[in-house]
C-alpha positions in Angstrom: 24.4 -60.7 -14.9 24.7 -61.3 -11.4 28.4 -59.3 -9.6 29.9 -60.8 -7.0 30.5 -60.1 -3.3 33.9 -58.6 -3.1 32.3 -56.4 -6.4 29.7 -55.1 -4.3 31.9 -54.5 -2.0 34.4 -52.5 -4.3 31.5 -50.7 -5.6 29.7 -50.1 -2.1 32.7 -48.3 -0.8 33.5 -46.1 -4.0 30.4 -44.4 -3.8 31.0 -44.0 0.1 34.0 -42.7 -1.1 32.6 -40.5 -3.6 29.5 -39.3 -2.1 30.5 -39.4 1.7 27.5 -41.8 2.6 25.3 -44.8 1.0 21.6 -45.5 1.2 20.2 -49.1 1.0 17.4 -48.3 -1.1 19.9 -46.9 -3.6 22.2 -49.7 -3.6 19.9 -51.9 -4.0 18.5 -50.5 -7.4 22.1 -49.8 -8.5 23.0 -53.5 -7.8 19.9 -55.2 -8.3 20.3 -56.9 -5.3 17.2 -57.6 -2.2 17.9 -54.7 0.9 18.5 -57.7 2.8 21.7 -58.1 0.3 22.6 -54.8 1.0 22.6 -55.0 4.7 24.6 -57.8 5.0 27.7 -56.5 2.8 27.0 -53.6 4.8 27.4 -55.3 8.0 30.3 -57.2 6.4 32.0 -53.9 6.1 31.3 -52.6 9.5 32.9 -55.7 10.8 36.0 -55.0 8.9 35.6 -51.2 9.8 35.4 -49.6 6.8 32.2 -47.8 7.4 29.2 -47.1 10.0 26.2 -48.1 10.0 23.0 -46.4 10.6 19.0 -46.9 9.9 19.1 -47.5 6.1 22.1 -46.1 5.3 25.9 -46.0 6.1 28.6 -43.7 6.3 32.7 -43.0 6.1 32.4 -41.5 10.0 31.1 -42.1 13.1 28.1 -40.5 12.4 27.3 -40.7 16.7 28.7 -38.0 19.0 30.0 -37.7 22.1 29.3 -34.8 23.9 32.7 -32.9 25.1 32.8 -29.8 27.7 32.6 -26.9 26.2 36.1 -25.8 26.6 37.7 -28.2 24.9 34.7 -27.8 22.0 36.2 -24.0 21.4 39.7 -25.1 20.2 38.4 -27.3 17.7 37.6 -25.5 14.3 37.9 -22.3 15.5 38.8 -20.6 12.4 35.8 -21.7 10.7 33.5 -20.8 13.6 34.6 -17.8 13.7 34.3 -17.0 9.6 30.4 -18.5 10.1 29.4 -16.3 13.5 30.8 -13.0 11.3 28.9 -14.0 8.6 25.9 -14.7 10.4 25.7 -10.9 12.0 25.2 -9.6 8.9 21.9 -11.4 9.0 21.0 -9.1 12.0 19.2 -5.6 12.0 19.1 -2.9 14.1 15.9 -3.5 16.5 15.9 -7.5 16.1 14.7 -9.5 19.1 17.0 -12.5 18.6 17.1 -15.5 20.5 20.6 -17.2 20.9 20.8 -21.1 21.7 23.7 -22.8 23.2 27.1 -24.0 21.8 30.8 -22.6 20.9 29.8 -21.3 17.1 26.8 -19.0 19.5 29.5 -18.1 21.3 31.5 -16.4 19.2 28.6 -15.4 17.6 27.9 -13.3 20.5 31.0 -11.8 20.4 30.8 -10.8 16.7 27.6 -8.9 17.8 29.5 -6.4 19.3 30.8 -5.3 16.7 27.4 -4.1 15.2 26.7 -1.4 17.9 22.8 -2.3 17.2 19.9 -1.4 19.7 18.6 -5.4 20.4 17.0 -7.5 22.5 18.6 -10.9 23.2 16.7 -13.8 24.8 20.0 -16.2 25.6 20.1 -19.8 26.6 23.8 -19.4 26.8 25.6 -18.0 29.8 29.0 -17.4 28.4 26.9 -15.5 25.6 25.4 -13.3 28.1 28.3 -12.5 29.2 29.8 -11.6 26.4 26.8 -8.8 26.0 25.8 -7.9 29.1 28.6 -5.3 29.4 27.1 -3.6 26.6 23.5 -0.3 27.5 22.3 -0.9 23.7 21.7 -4.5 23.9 18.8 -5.9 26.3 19.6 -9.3 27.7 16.9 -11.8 28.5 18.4 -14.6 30.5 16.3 -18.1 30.3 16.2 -19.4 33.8 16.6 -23.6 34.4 19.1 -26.4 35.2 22.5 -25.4 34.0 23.8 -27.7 31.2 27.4 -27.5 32.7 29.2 -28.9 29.3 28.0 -26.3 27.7 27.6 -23.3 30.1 23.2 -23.0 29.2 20.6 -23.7 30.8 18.0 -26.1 29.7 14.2 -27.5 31.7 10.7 -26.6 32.0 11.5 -23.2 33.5 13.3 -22.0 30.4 11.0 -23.4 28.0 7.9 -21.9 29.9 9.6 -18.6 29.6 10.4 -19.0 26.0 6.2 -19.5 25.6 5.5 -15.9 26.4 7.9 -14.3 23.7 8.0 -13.9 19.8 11.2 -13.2 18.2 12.9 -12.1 14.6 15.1 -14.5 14.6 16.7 -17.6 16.7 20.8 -18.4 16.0 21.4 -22.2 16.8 24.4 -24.7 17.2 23.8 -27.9 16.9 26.2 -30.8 17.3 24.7 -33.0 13.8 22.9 -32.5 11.0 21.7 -35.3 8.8 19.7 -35.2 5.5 17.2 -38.3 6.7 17.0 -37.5 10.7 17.2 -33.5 10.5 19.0 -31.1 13.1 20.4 -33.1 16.5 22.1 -32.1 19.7 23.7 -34.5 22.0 21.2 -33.9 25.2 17.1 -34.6 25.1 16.8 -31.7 27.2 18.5 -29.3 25.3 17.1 -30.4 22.1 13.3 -29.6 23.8 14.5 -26.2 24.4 15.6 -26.0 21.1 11.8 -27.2 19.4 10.3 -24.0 21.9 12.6 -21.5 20.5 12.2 -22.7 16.9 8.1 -22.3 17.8 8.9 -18.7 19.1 10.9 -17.3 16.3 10.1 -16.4 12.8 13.4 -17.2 11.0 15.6 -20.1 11.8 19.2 -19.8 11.7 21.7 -22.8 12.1 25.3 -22.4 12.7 27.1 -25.4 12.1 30.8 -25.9 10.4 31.5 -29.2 8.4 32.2 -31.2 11.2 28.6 -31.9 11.8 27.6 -32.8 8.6 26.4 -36.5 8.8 26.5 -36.8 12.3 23.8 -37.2 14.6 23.4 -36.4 18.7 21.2 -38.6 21.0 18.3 -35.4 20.8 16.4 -35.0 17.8 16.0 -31.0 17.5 14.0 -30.7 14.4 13.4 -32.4 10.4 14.9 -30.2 7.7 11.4 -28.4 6.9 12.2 -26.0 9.7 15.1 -24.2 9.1 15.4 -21.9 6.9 19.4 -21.1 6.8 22.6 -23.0 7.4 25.5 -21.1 8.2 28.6 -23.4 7.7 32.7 -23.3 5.9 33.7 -24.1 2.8 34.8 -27.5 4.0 31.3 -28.7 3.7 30.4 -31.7 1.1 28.3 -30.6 -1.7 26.7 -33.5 -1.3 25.1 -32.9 2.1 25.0 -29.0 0.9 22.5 -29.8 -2.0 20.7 -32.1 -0.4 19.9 -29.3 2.1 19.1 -26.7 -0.5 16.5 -29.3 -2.4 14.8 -29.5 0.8 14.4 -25.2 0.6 16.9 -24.0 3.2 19.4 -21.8 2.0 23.2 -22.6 2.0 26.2 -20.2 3.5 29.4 -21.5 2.9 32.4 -19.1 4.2 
């Protein structure tokens, strides 16, 4: 028997509330209704804002981002970023050439690094991250050369990605600003996310540091789909929804 509108509607935003996001395909099996149903009560709702929109799908957040400076992006969720950059040293060996991208997580990454006291080789997008390492005789910096991303202190361009061509590295550590389980891994600038797809090419393992905040979001550049990285570094925070949906697709799952 057919439901009515305002049931859809009661129904369409439990499961938002349940599951964090809705796909149209879904709802439409669940409700035995046409997608074009679907899409209207979902545009219905957006109207009344009570959820986003995206292609095929909808969500409780804003799943677009704005891109902030990077100094105002280090003061939010700093705890967590902190708790995922020490857990991702212990992913590093003694002798690893690493590359590190750009972003506030790297960035305290590169300060938990110190605290190893390892002989490594560090190819760095990041400026602040060089920094942070340069000070140090056992730890060989490689700065990419470029335009200087000035929100977040890297640089970015053909010059760095041409250098990134003539190297092959352990691993690469990567911030990115959304991650979604339809569009993949996304960072707010084009640019940046090109860089990004030549350091995933020169690396053999694929690390992404991201706390909860990004899950379900997505930045203007598309970085890479989920079949390329191989961990996700993130808190506790994180919905296990969006956790096991990245697991089922093979990457492996750090909560801390």
């Amino acid at each position: 028997m057919a439901i009515s509108i305002a049931e859809r509607h009661q129904y369409i935003l439990k499961k938002l509330n349940e599951n964090g996001f809705v796909n149209v395909m879904d709802l439409s099996k669940e409700l035995e209704v046409s997608f074009v149903t679907i899409r209207k009560d979902l545009k219905a709702l957006e109207e009344r804002n009570l959820l986003f929109r995206t292609h095929g799908s909808a969500t409780l957040i804003n799943p677009y981002i704005n891109e902030k400076p990077v100094n105002e992006k280090e003061k939010i969720h700093a705890n967590e970023k902190q708790k995922i950059a020490k857990a991702a040293i212990t992913l590093i060996n003694n002798l690893d050439t690493i590359i590190i991208a750009s972003g506030t997580t790297v960035i305290e990454f590169a300060r938990q690094i110190l605290n190893l006291q390892y002989d490594l080789t560090v190819l760095s997008a990041s400026l602040d991250a060089s920094l942070i390492l340069g000070h140090y005789s056992q730890i060989e910096i490689i700065q990419l050369g470029g335009n200087i991303r000035k929100s977040s202190s890297s640089v970015i361009g053909p010059f760095a990605e041409k250098m990134l061509s003539e190297f092959s590295c352990n691993k690469l550590f990567m911030g990115v600003d959304g991650i979604d389980l339809s569009h993949g891994f996304t960072t707010t600038s084009a640019m940046e996310a090109s860089l990004n797809q030549k350091m995933i090419t020169a690396a053999q393992k694929i690390i992404v540091l991201a706390d909860s905040s990004k899950f379900g979001r997505r930045g203007f550049g598309r970085i890479c789909g989920l079949d390329k990285v191989d961990i996700v570094i993130t808190d506790k925070s994180a919905d296990e929804k969006f956790k096991k949906g990245l697991e089922d697709q093979g990457i492996q799952v750090l909560a801390v």
